[in-house]
C-alpha positions in Angstrom: 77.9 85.9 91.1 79.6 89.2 92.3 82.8 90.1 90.7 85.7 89.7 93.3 89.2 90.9 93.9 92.2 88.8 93.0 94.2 89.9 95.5 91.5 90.1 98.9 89.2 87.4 97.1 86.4 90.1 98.3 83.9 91.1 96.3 85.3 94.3 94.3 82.6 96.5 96.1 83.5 95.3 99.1 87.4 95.2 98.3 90.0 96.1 101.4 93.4 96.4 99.3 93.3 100.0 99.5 93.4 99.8 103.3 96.4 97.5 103.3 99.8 98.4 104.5 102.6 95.8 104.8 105.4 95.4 107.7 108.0 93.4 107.7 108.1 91.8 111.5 111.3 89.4 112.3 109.0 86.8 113.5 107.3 84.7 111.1 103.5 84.5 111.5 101.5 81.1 110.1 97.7 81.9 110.7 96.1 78.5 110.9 92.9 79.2 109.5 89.6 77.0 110.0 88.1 76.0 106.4 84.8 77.4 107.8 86.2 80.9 108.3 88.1 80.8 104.7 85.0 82.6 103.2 83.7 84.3 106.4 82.9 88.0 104.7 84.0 89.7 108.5 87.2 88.1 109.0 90.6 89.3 109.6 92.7 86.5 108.2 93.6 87.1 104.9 94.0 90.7 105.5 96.5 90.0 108.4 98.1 88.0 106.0 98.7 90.7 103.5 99.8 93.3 105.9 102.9 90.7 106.5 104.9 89.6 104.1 106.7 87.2 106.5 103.6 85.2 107.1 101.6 82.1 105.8 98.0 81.2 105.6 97.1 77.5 106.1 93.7 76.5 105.5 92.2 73.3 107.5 91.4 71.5 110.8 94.3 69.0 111.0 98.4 69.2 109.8 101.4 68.0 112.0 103.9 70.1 113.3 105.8 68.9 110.6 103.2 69.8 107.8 103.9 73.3 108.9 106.9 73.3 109.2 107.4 75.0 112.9 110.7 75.8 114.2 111.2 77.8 117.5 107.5 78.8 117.4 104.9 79.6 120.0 101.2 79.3 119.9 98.8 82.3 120.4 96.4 81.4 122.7 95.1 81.5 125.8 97.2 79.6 128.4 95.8 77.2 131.3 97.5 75.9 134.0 98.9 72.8 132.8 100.8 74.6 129.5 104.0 75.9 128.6 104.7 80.1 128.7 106.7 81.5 126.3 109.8 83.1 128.9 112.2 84.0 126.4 110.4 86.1 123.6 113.4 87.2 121.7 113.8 83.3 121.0 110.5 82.8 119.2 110.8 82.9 115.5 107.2 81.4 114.8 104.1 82.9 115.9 101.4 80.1 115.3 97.8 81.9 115.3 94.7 80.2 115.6 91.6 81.8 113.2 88.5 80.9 113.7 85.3 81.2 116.2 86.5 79.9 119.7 84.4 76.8 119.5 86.2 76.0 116.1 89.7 76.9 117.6 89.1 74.6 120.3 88.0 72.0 118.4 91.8 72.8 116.2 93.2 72.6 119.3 91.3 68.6 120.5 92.0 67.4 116.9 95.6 68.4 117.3 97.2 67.5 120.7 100.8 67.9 119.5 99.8 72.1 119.8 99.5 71.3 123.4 103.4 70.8 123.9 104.2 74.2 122.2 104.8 77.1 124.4 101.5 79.6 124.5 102.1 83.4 124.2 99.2 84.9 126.1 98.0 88.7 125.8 96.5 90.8 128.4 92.8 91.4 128.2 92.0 94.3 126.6 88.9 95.7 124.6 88.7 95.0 121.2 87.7 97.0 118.3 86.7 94.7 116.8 82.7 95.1 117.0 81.3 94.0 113.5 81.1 90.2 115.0 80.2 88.9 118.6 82.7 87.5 121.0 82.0 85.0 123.9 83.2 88.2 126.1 84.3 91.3 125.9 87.9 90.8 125.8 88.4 88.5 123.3 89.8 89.9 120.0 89.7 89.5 116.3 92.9 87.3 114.7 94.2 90.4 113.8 94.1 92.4 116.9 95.5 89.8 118.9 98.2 88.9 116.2 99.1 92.7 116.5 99.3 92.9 120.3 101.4 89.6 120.2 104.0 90.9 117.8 104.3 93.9 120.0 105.3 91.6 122.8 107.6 89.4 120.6 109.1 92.5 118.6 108.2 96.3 119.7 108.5 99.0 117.4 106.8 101.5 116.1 106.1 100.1 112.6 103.7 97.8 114.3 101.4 100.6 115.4 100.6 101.1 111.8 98.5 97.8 111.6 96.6 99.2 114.5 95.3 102.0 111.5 94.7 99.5 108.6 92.2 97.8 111.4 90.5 101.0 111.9 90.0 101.3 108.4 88.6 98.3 107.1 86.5 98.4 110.2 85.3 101.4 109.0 85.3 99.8 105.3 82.9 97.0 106.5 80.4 99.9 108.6 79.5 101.8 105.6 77.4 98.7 104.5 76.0 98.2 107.5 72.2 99.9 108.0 72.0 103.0 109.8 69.7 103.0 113.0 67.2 105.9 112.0 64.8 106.5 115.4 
């Protein structure tokens, strides 16, 4: 077994602490991770989580609202026509954030109908950098591109626009062991 870091839980050749920068945000972000993505070697989670030191990670399929203790809080995710908008963001404290493949979020999401009655904080479609995993389309985002773009919305500021370089590099961290396409 491969020596691993006991701060990223990476292995140590694979280790993204240098690339880690962390910003306070006034919103308090609880990443709600899916015990199948706990170990998942591309994912954004735990990084997220140690960029902001106002956040939690949770690790499972099922908790109750009280479990998490959710005050004020809004769910990232994309909205349908029968939920709840956030209209005031300046009021949400709590950013609730879904991680996992979108099969496994959903499945969060049937196991847990009490997340239907919070308000849903929507991002505009964009394009993701996020290209070391697939998507179901193009638009969809990694939990720590869409965490970003949703704390712009909920707070602004330039400080944010730092997390958009820690991405960049540990994307670039996780390319150098990828094969090279010699032709």
């Amino acid at each position: 077994m491969r020596p691993l870091c006991s701060h990223c839980f990476r292995p140590v050749s694979a280790c993204y602490c240098q690339v880690v920068n962390r910003i306070a945000t006034r919103v308090e972000v609880v990443i709600w991770q899916h015990p199948s993505e706990q170990n998942h070697p591309k994912g954004t989670a735990q990084l997220l989580h140690m960029c902001l030191p106002n956040s939690r990670l949770v690790v499972g399929e099922q908790f109750s609202k009280s479990d998490l203790s959710l005050r004020d809080c809004a769910l990232l995710y994309p909205h349908s026509e029968d939920c709840k908008l956030v209209t005031q963001p300046n009021r949400v404290n709590q950013l609730l954030v879904i991680d996992g493949t979108w099969r496994k979020s959903r499945k969060i999401l049937h196991l847990n109908p009490w997340l239907l009655a919070l308000p849903r904080l929507s991002i505009h479609a964009q394009q993701g950098n996020y290209t070391i995993r697939k998507a179901e389309a193009a638009h969809q985002l990694s939990t720590f591109e869409s965490t970003t773009s949703a704390l712009n919305l909920l707070e602004g500021g330039a400080q944010l626009a730092v997390l958009d370089a820690v991405f960049a590099q540990y994307i670039a961290s996780i390319q150098k062991f990828r094969p090279t396409n010699n032709k």
